[in-house]
N, C-alpha and C positions, 0 to 999 in steps of 0.2 A: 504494500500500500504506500510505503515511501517515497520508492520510484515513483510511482503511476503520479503521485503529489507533485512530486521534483520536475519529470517529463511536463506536468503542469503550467509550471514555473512555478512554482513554492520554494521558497530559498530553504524554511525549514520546517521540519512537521514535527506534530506532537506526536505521543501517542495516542492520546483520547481520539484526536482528528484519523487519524490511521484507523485505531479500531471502530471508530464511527461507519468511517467508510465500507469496512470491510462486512460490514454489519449493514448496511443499507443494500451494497450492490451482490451480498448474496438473497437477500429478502426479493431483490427485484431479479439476480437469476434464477431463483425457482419459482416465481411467476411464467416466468418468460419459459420456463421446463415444462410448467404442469398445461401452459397455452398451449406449448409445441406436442405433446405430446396428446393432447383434446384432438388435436389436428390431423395427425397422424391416425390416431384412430377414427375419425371421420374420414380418413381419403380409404381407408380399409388395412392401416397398415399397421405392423407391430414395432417398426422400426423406425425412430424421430430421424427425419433428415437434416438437411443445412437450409434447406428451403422453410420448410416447419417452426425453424429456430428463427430464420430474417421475420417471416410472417408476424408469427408470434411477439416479434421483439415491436416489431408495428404496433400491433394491438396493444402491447399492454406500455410501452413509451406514450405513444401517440392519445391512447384514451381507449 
């Protein structure tokens, strides 16, 4: 979570701000898992694709 900060441009990070994130952007990747895989099993299929994942990441960023 440091990097991803730094690549930012954050000269320095906490930890609180580190674990925060790390804590938010797994809450919204298993959103974006259990969307992709709704989808998946609506196309008939058992296996999530990359496709299912962009879809899904739409639906649940976008609203």
């Amino acid at each position: 979570m440091h990097r991803l900060l730094k690549k930012a441009g954050a000269e320095r990070v906490s930890e609180t701000a580190a674990e925060e994130l790390r804590r938010i952007l797994e809450e919204v990747a298993l959103r974006i898992g259990r969307e992709a895989c709704i989808l998946a099993g609506h196309a008939g299929r058992k296996t999530v694709r990359a496709e299912d994942i962009r879809l899904a990441t739409k639906r649940v960023v976008m609203g």
